[in-house]
Backbone as XML, in Angstrom:
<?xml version="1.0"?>
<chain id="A" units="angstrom">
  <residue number="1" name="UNK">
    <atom name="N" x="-133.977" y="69.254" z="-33.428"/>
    <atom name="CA" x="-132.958" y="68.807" z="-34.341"/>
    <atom name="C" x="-131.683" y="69.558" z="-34.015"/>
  </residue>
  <residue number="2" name="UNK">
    <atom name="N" x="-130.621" y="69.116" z="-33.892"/>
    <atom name="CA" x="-129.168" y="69.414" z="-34.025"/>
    <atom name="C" x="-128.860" y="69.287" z="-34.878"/>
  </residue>
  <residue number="3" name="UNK">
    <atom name="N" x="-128.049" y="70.792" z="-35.363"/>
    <atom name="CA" x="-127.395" y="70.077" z="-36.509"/>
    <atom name="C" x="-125.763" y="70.977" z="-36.261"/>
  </residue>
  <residue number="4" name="UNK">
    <atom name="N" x="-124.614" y="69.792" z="-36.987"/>
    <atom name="CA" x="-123.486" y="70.399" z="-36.748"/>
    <atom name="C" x="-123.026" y="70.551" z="-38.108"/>
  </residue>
  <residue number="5" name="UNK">
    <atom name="N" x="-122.070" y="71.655" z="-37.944"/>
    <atom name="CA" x="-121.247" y="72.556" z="-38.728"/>
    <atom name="C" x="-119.734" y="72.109" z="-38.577"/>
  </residue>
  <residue number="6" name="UNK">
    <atom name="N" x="-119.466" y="72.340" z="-39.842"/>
    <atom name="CA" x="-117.831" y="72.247" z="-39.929"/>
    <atom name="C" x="-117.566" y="73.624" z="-38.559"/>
  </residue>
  <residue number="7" name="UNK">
    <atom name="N" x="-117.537" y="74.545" z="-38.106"/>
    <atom name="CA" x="-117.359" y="75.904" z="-37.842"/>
    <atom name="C" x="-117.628" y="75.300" z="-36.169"/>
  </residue>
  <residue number="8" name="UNK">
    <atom name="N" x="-118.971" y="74.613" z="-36.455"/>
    <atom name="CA" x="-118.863" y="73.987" z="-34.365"/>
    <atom name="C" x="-117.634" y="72.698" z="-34.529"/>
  </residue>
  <residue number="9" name="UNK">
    <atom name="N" x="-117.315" y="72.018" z="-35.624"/>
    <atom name="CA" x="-116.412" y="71.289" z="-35.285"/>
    <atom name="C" x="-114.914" y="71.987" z="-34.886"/>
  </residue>
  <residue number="10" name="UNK">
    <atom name="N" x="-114.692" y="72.794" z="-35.246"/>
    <atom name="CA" x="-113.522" y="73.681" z="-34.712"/>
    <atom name="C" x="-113.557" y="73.722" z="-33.519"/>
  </residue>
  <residue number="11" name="UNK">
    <atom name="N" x="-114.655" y="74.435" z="-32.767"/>
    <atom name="CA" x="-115.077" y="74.824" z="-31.707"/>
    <atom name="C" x="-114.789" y="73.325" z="-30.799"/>
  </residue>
  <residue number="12" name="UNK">
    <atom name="N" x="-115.333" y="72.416" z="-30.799"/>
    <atom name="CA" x="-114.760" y="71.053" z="-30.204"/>
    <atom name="C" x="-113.432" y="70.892" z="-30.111"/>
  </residue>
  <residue number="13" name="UNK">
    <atom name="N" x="-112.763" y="71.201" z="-31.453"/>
    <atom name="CA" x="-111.395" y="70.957" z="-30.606"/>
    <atom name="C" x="-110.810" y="72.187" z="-29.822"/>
  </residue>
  <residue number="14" name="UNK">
    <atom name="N" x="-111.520" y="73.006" z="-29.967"/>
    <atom name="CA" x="-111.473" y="73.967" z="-28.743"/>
    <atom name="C" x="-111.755" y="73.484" z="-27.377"/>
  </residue>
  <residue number="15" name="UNK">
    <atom name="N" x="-112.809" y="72.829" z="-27.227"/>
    <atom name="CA" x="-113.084" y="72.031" z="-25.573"/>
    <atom name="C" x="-112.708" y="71.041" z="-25.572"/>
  </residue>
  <residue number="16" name="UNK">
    <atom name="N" x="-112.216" y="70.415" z="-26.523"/>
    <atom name="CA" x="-111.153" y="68.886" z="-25.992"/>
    <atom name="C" x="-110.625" y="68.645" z="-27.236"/>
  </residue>
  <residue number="17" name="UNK">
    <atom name="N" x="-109.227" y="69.423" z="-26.745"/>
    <atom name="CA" x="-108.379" y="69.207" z="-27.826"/>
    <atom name="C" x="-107.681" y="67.279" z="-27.847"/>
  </residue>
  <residue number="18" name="UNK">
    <atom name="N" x="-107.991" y="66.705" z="-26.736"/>
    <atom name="CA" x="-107.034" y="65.402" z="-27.505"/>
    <atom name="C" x="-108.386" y="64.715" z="-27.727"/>
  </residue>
  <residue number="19" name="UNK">
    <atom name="N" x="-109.622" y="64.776" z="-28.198"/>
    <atom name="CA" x="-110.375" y="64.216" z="-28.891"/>
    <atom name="C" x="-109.988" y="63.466" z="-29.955"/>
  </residue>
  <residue number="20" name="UNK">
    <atom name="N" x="-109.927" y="62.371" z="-30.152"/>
    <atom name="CA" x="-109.579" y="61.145" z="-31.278"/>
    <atom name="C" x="-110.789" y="61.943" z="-32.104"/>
  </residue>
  <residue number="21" name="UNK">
    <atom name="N" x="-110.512" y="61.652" z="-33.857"/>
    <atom name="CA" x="-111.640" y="61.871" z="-34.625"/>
    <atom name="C" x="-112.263" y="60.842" z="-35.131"/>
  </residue>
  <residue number="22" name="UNK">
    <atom name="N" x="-112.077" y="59.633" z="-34.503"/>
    <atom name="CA" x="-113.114" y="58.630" z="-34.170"/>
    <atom name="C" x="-114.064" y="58.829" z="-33.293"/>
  </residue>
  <residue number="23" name="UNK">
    <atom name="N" x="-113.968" y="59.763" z="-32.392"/>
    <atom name="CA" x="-115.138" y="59.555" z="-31.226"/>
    <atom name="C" x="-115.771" y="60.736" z="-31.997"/>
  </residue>
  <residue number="24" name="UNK">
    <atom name="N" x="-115.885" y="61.290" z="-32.947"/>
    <atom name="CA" x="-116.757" y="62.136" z="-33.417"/>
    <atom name="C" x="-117.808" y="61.470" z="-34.342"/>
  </residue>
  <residue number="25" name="UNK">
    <atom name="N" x="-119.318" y="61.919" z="-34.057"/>
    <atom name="CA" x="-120.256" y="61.451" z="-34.792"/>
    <atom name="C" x="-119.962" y="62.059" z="-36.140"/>
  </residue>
  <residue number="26" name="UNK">
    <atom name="N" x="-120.276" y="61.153" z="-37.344"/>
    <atom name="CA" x="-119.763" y="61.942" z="-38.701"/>
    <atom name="C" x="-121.209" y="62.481" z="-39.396"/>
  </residue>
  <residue number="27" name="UNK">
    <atom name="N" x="-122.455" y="63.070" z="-38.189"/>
    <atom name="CA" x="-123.458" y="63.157" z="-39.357"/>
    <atom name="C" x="-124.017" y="64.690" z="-39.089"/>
  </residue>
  <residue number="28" name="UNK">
    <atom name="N" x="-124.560" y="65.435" z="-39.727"/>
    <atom name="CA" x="-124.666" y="66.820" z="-40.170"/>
    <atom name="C" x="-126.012" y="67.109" z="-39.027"/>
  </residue>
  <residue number="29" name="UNK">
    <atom name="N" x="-126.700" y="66.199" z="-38.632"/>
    <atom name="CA" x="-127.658" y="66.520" z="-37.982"/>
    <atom name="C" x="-128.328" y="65.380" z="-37.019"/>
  </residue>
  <residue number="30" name="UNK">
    <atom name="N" x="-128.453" y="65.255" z="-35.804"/>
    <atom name="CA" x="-129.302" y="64.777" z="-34.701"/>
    <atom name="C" x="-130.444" y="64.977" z="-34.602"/>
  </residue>
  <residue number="31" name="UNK">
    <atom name="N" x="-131.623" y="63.941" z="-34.341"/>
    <atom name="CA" x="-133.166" y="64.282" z="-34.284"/>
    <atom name="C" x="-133.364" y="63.390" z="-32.832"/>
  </residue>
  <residue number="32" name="UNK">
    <atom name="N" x="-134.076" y="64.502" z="-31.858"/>
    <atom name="CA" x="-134.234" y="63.417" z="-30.496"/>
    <atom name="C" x="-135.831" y="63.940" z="-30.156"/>
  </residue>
  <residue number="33" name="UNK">
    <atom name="N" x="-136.329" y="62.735" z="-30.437"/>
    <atom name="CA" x="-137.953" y="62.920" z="-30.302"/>
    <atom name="C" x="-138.059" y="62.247" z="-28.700"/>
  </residue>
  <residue number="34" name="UNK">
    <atom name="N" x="-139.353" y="62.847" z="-27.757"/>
    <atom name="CA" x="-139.214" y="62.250" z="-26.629"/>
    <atom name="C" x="-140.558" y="62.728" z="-26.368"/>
  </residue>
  <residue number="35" name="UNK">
    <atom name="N" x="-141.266" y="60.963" z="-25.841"/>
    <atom name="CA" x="-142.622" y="60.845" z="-25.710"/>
    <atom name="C" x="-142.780" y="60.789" z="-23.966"/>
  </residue>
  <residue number="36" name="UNK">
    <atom name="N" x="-143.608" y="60.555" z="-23.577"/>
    <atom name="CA" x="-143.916" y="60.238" z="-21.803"/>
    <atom name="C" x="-143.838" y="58.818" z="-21.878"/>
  </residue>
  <residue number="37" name="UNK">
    <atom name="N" x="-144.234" y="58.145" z="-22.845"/>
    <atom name="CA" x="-144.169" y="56.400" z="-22.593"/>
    <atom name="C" x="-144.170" y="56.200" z="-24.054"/>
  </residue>
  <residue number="38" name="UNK">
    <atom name="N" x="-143.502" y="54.939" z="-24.168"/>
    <atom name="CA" x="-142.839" y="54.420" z="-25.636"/>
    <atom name="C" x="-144.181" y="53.663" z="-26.119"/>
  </residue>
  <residue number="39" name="UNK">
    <atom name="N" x="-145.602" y="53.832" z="-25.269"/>
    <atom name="CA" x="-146.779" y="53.024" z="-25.930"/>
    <atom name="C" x="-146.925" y="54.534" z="-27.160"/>
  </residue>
  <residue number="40" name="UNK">
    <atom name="N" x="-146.952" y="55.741" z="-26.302"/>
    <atom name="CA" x="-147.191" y="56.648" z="-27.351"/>
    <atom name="C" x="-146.614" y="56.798" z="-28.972"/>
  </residue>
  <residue number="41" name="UNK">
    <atom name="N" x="-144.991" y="56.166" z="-28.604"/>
    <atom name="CA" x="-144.386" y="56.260" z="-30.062"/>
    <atom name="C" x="-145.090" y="54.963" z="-30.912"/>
  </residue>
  <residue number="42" name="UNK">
    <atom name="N" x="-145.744" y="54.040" z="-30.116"/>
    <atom name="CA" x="-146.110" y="52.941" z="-30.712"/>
    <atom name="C" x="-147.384" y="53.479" z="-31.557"/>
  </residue>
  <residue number="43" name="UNK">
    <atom name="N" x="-147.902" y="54.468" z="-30.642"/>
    <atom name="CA" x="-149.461" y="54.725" z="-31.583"/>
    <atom name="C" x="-148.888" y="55.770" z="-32.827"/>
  </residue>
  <residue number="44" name="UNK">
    <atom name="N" x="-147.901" y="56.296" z="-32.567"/>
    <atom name="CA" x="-147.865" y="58.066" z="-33.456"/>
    <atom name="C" x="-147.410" y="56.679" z="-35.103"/>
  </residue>
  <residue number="45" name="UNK">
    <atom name="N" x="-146.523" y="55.675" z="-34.533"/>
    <atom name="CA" x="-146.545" y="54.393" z="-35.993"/>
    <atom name="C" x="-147.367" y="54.187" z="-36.508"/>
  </residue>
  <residue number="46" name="UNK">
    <atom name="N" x="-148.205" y="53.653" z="-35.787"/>
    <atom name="CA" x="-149.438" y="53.350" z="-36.088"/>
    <atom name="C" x="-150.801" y="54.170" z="-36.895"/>
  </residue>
  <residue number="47" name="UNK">
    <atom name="N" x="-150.544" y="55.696" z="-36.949"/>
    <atom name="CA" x="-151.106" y="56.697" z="-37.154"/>
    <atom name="C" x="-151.401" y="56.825" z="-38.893"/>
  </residue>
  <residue number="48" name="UNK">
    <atom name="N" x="-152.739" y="56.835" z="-39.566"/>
    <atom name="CA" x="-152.722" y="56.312" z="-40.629"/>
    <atom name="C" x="-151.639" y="57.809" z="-41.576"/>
  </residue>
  <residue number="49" name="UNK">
    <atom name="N" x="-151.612" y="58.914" z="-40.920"/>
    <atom name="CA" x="-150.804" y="59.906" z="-41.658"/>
    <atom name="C" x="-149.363" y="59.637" z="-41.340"/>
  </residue>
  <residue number="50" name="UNK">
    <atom name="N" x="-148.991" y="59.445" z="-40.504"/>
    <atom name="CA" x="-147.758" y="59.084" z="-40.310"/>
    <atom name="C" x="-147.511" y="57.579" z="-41.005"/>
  </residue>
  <residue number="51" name="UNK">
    <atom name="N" x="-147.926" y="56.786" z="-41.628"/>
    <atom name="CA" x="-147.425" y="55.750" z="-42.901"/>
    <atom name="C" x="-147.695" y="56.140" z="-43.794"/>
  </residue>
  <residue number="52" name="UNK">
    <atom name="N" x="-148.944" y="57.023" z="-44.270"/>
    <atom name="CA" x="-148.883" y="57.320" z="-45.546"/>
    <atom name="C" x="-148.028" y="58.671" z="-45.578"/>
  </residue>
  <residue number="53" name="UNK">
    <atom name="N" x="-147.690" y="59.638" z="-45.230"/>
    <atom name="CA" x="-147.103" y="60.823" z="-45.551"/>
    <atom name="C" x="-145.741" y="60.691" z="-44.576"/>
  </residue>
  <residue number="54" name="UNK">
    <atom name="N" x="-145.538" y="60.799" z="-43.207"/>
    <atom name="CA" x="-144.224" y="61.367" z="-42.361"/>
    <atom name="C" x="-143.236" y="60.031" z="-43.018"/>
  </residue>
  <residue number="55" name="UNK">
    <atom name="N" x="-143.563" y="58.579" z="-42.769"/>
    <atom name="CA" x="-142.412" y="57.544" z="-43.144"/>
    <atom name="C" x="-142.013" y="57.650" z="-44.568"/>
  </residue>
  <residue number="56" name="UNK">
    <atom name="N" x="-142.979" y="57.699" z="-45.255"/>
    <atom name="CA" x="-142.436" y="57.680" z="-46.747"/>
    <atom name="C" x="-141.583" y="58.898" z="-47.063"/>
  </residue>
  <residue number="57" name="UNK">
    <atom name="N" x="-141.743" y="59.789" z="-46.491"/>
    <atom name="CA" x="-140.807" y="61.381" z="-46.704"/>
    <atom name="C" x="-139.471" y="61.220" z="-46.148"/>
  </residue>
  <residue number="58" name="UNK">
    <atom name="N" x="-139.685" y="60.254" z="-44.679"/>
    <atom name="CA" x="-138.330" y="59.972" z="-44.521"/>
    <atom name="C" x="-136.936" y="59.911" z="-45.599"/>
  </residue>
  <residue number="59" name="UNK">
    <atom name="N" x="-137.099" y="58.975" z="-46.078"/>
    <atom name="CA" x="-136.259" y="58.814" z="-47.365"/>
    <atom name="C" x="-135.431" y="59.657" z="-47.990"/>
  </residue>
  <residue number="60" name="UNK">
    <atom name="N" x="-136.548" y="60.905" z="-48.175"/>
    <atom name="CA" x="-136.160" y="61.831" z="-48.877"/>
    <atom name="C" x="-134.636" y="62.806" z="-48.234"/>
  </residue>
  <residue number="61" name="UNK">
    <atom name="N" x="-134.805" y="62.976" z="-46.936"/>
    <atom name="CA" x="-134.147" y="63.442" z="-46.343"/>
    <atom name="C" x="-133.302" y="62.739" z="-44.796"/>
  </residue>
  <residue number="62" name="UNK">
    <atom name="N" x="-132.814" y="61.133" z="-44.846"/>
    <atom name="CA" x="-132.342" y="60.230" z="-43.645"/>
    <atom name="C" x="-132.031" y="59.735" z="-44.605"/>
  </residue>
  <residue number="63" name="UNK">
    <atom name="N" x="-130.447" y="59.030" z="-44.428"/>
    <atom name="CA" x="-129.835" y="57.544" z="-44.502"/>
    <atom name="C" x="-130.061" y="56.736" z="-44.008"/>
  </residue>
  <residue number="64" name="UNK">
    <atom name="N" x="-130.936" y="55.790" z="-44.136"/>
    <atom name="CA" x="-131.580" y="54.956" z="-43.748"/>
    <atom name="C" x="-131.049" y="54.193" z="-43.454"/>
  </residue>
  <residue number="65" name="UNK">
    <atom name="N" x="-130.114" y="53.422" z="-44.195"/>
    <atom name="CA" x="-129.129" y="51.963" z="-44.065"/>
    <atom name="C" x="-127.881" y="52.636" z="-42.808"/>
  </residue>
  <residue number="66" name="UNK">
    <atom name="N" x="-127.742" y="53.923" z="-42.114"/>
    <atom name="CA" x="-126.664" y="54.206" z="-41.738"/>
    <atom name="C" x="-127.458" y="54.951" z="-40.339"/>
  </residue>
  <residue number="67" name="UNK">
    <atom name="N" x="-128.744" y="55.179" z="-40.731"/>
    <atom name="CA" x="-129.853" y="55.770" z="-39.493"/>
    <atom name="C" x="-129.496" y="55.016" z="-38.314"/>
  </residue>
  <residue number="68" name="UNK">
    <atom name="N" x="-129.319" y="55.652" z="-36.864"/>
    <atom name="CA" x="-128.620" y="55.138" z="-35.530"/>
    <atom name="C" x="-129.895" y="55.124" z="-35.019"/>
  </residue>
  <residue number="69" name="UNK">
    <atom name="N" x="-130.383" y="54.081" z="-33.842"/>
    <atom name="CA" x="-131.160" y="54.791" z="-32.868"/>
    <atom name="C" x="-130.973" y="54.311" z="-31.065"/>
  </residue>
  <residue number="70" name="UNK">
    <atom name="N" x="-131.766" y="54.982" z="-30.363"/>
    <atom name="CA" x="-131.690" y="54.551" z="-29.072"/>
    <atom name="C" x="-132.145" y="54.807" z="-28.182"/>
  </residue>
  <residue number="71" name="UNK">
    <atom name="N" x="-132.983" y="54.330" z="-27.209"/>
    <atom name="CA" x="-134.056" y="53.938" z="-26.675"/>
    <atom name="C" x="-133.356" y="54.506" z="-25.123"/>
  </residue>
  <residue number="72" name="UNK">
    <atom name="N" x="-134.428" y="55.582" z="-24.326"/>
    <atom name="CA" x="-134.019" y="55.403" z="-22.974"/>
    <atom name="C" x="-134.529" y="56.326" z="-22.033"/>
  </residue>
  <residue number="73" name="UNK">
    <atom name="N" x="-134.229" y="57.331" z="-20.825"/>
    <atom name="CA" x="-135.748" y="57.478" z="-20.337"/>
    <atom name="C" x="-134.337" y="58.661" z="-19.707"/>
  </residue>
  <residue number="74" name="UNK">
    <atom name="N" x="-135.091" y="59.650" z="-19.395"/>
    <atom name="CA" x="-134.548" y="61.096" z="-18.623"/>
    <atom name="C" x="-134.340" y="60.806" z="-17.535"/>
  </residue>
  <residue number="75" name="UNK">
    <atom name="N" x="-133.279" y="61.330" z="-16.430"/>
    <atom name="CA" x="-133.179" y="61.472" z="-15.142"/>
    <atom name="C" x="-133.088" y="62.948" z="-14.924"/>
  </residue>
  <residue number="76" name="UNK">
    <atom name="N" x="-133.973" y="63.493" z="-13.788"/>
    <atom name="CA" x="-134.327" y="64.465" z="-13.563"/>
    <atom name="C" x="-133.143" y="64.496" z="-12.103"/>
  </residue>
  <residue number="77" name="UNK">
    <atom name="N" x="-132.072" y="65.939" z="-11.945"/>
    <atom name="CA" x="-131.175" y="65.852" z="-10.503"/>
    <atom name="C" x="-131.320" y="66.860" z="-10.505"/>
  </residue>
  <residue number="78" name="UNK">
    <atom name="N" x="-131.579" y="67.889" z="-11.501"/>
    <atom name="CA" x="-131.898" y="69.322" z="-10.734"/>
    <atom name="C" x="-133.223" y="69.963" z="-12.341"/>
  </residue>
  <residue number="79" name="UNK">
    <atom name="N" x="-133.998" y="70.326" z="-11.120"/>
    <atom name="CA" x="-134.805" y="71.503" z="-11.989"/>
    <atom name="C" x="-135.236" y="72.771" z="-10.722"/>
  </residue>
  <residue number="80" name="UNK">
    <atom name="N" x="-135.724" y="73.155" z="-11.521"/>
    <atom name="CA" x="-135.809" y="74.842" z="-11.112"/>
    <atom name="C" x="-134.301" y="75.279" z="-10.035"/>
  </residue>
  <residue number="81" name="UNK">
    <atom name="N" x="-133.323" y="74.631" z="-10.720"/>
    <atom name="CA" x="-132.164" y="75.237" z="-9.855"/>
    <atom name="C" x="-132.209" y="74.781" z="-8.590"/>
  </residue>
  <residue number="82" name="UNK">
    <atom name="N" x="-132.590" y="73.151" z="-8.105"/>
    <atom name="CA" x="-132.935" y="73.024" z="-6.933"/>
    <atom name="C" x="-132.135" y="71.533" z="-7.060"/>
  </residue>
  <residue number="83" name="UNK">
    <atom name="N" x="-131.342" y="70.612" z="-6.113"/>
    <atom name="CA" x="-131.536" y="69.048" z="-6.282"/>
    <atom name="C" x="-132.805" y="68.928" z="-6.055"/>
  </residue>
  <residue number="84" name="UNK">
    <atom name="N" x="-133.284" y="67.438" z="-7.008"/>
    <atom name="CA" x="-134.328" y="66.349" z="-6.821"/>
    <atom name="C" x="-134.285" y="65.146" z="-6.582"/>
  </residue>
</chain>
């Protein structure tokens, strides 16, 4: 989870000051879950604790009607400090 601060928003216009404050996301916190294959996120749905307990809690703490999402896969160009 990410989460941003008025205090890191300063800090941004520290690294790009002609930033429009339209191109800024307006939400307090980022969640980036990441499976090996999207069959897996299909089963963790499917999971009888995850409908009865993780979705319904959602609520409690996500804007739901305003919740973003987006779908897409890693490119690996350097690990261990090496190109790949």
């Amino acid at each position: 989870m990410q989460h941003n601060t008025s205090p890191m928003m300063e800090d941004l216009d520290k690294l790009f000051p002609n930033l429009p404050l339209v191109n800024r996301a307006p939400y307090d916190a980022f969640v980036q879950i990441i499976f090996k294959d999207v069959q897996d996120y299909i089963k963790v749905k499917d999971d009888p604790h995850y409908r009865t307990v993780v979705n319904p809690d959602h609520a409690n703490f996500a804007d739901g009607p305003n919740t973003m999402m987006s779908f897409g896969w890693f490119e690996r160009h350097v690990a261990d400090g090496k190109l790949v």
